[in-house]
ZANUZA-871466 format. One record per residue (C-alpha): x, y, z; residue in three letters. Coordinates in Angstrom, 3 decimals, always signed. Each point is the difference from the previous one (the first is absolute). Example, Ala and Ser with C-alpha at 12.3 -4.5 7.8 and 13.67 -1.06 7.14 Angstrom:
! ZANUZA-871466
{setor {+12.300; -4.500; +7.800}; 'ALA'} {setor {+1.370; +3.440; -0.660}; 'SER'} 
***
This chain:
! ZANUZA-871466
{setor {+64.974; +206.913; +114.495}; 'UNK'} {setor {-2.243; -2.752; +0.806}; 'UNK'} {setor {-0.886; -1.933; -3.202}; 'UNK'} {setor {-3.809; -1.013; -0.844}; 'UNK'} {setor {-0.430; -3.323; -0.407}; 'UNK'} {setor {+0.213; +0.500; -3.548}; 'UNK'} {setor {+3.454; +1.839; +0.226}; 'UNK'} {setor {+0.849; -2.946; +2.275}; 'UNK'} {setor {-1.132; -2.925; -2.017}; 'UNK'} {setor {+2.070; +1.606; -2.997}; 'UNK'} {setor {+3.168; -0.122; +2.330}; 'UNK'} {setor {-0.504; -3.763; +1.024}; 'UNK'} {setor {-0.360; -0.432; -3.541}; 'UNK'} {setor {+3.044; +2.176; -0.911}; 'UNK'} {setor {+1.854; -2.813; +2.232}; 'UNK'} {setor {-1.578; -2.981; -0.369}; 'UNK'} {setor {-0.636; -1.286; -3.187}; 'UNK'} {setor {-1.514; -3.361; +0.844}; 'UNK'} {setor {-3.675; -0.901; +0.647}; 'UNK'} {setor {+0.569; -1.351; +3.625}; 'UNK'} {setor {+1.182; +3.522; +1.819}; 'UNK'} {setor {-2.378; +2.071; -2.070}; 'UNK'} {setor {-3.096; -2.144; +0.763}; 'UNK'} {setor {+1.121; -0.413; +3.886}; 'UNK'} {setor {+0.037; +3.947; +0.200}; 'UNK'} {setor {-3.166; +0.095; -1.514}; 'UNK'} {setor {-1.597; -2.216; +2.608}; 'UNK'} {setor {+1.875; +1.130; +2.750}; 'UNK'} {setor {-1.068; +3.805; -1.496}; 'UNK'} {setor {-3.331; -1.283; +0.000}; 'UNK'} {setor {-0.257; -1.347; +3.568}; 'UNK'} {setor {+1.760; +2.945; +1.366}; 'UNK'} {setor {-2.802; +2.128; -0.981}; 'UNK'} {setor {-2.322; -2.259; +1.332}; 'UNK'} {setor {+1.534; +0.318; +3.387}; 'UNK'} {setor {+0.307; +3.731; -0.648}; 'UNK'} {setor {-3.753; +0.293; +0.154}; 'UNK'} {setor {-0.832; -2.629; +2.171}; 'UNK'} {setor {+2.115; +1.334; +2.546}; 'UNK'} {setor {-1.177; +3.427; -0.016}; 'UNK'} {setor {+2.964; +1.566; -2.341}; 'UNK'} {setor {-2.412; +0.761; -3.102}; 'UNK'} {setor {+1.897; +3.151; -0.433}; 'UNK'} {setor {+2.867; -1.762; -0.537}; 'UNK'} {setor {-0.897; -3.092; -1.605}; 'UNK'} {setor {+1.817; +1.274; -3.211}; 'UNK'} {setor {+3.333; +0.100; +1.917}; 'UNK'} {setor {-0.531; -2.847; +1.755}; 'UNK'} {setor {-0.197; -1.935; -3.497}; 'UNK'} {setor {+2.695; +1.921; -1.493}; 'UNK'} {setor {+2.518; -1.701; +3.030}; 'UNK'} {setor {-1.680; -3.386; -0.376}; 'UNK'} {setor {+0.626; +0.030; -4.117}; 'UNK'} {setor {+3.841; +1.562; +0.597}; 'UNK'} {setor {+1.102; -2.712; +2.984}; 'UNK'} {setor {+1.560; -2.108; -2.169}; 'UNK'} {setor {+1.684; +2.246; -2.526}; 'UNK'} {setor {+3.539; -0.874; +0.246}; 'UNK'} {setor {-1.143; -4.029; +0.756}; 'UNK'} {setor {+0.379; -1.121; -3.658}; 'UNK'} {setor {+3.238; +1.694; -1.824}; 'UNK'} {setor {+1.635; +0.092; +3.977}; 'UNK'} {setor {-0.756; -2.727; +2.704}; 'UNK'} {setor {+2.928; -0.047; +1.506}; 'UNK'} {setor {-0.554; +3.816; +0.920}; 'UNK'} {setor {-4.095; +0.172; +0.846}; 'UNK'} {setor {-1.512; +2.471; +1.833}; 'UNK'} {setor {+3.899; +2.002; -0.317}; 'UNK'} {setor {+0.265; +0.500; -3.284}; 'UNK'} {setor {-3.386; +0.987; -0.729}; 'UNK'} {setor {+0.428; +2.573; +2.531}; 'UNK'} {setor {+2.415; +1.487; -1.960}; 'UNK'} {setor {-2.077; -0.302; -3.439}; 'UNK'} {setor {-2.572; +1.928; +1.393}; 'UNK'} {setor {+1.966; +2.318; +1.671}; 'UNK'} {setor {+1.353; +0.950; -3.963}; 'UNK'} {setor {-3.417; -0.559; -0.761}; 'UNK'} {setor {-0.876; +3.485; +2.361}; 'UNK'} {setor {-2.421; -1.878; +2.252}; 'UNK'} {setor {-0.932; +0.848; +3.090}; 'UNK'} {setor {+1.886; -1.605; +2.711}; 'UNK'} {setor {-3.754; -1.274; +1.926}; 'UNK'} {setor {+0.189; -1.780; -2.921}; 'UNK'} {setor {+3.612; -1.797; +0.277}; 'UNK'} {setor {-0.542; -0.379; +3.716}; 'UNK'} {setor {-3.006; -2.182; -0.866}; 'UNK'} {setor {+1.112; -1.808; -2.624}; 'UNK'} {setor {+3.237; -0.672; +1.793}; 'UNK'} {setor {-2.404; -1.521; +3.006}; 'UNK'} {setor {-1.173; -2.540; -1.663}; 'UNK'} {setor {+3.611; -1.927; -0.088}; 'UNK'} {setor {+0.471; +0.597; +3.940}; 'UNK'} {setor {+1.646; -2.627; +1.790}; 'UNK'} {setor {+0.835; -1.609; -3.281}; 'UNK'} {setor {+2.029; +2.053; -1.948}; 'UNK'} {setor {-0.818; +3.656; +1.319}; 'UNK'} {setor {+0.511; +1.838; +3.869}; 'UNK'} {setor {-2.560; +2.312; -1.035}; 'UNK'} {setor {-3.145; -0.483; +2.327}; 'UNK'} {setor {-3.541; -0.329; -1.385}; 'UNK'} {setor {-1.322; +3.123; +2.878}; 'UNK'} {setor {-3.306; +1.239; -1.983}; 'UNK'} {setor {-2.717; -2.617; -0.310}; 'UNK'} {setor {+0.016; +0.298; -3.557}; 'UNK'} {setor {+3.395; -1.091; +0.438}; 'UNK'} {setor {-0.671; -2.814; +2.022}; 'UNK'} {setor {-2.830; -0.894; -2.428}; 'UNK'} {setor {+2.498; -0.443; -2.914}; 'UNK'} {setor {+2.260; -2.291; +2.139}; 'UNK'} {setor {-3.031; -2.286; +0.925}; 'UNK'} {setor {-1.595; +0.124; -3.470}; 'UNK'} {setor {+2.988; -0.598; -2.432}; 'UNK'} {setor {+0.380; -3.499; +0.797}; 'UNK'} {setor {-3.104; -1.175; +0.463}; 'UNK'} {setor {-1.233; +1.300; -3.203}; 'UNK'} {setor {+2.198; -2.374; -1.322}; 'UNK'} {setor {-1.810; -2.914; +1.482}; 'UNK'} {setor {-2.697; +0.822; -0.204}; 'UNK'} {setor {+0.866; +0.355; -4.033}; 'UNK'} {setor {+1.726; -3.464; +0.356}; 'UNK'} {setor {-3.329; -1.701; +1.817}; 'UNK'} {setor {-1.845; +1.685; -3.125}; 'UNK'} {setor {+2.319; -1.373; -2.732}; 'UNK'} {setor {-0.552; -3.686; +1.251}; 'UNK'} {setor {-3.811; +0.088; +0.161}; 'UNK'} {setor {-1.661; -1.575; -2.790}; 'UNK'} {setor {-1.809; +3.285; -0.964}; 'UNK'} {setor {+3.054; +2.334; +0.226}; 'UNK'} {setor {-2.853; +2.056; +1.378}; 'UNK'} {setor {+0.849; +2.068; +3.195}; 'UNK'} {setor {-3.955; +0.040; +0.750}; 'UNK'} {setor {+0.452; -3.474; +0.924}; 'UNK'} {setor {+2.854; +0.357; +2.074}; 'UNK'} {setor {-1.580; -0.931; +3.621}; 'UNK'} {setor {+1.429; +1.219; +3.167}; 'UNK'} {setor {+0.102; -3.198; +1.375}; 'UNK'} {setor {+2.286; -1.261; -2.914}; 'UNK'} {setor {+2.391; +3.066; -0.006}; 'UNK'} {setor {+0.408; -1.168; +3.959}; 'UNK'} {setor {+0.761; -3.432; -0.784}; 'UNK'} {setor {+2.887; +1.365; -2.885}; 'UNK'} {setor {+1.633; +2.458; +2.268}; 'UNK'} {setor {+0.306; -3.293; +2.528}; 'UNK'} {setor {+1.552; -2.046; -2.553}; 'UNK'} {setor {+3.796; +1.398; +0.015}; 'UNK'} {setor {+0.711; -1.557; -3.389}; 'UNK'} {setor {-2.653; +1.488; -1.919}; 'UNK'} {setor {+0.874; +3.011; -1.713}; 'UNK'} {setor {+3.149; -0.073; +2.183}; 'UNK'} {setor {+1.542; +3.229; -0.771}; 'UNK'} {setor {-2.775; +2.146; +1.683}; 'UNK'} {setor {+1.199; +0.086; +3.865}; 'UNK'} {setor {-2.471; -0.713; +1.928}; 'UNK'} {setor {+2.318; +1.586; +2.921}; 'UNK'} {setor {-0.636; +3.400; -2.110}; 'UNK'} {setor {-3.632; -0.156; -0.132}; 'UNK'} {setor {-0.271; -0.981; +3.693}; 'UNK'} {setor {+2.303; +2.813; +1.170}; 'UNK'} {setor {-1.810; +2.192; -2.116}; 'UNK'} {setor {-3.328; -0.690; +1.836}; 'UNK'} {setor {+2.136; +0.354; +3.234}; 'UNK'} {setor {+0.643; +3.370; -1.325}; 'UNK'} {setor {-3.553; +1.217; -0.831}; 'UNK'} {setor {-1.340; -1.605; +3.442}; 'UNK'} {setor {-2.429; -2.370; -2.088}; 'UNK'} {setor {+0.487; -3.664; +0.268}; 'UNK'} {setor {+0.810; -1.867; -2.984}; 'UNK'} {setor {-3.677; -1.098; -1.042}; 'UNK'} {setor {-1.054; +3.469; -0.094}; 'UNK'} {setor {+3.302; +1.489; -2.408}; 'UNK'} {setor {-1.197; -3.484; -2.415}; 'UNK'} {setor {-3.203; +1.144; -0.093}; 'UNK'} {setor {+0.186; +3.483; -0.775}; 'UNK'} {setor {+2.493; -0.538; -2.425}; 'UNK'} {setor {-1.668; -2.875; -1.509}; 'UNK'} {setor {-3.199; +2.186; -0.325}; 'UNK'} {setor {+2.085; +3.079; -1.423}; 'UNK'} {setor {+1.140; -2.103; -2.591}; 'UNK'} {setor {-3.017; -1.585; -0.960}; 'UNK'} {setor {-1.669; +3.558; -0.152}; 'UNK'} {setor {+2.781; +0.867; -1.989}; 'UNK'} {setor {-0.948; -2.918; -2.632}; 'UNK'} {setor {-3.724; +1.026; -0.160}; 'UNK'} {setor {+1.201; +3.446; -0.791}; 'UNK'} {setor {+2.328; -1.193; -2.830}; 'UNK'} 
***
């Protein structure tokens, strides 16, 4: 079975009972469908979000075990395995051997982290306003290693590496998918 993203936003939920994991696979949902479209997967942009909302699943309740024990969760769950091959790509390198291959895949593994910068950059302008997030300022923040130091900026660069975009171009997409996403809301 491969969940809608309301079937899959009820299983993050199911999982993760605090605000921080629920609203990150909401965004990173959100920007996933972006992509979806904007890379010519309309057709799929549903299961494109549906991966992007279940990543981080097991992240919460399970740290220690991310990207393997969510595997199994959704495996009980009944879900497809394109599904658990995905969401287990996001973590490669890091805590997963399973390859992001599909560029939806590789989309994720770029995406993830920078989402949370660019959510970071937003939380410390004076507007809290994502409109006013600049590209030129989201630059300057993914330079500075200390600020919001738990994104890895090795991540988001190998993730670009991965697409065949350089970095300004994954900022800037994802930076506009997220401030489409905002207008929307």
């Amino acid at each position: 079975m491969i969940p809608t993203p309301e079937q899959a936003y009820a299983l993050l939920c199911e999982y993760n009972e605090g605000d921080f994991h629920r609203e990150h696979g909401r965004v990173v949902g959100g920007v996933m469908r972006w992509y979806a479209r904007e890379l010519g997967y309309g057709d799929q942009a549903d299961f494109w979000q549906t991966v992007g909302i279940l990543h981080d699943l097991d992240f919460e309740r399970w740290p220690d075990q991310h990207c393997i024990k969510e595997q199994q969760l959704l495996r009980d769950a009944g879900v497809d395995e394109t599904v658990i091959h995905a969401v287990a790509s996001h973590g490669w390198g890091l805590v997963s051997d399973v390859e992001p291959t599909h560029e939806m895949e590789k989309v994720l593994f770029a995406a993830d982290e920078l989402t949370g910068l660019i959510g970071a950059a937003v939380r410390v302008l004076p507007s809290k306003d994502i409109a006013d997030l600049e590209p030129k300022s989201l630059r300057k923040k993914f330079k500075t290693a200390k600020f919001a130091a738990g994104c890895s900026r090795e991540v988001i660069t190998r993730g670009a590496e991965l697409l065949g975009w350089d970095l300004d171009t994954l900022m800037d997409r994802t930076l506009t998918a997220m401030k489409e996403m905002a207008q929307s809301e």
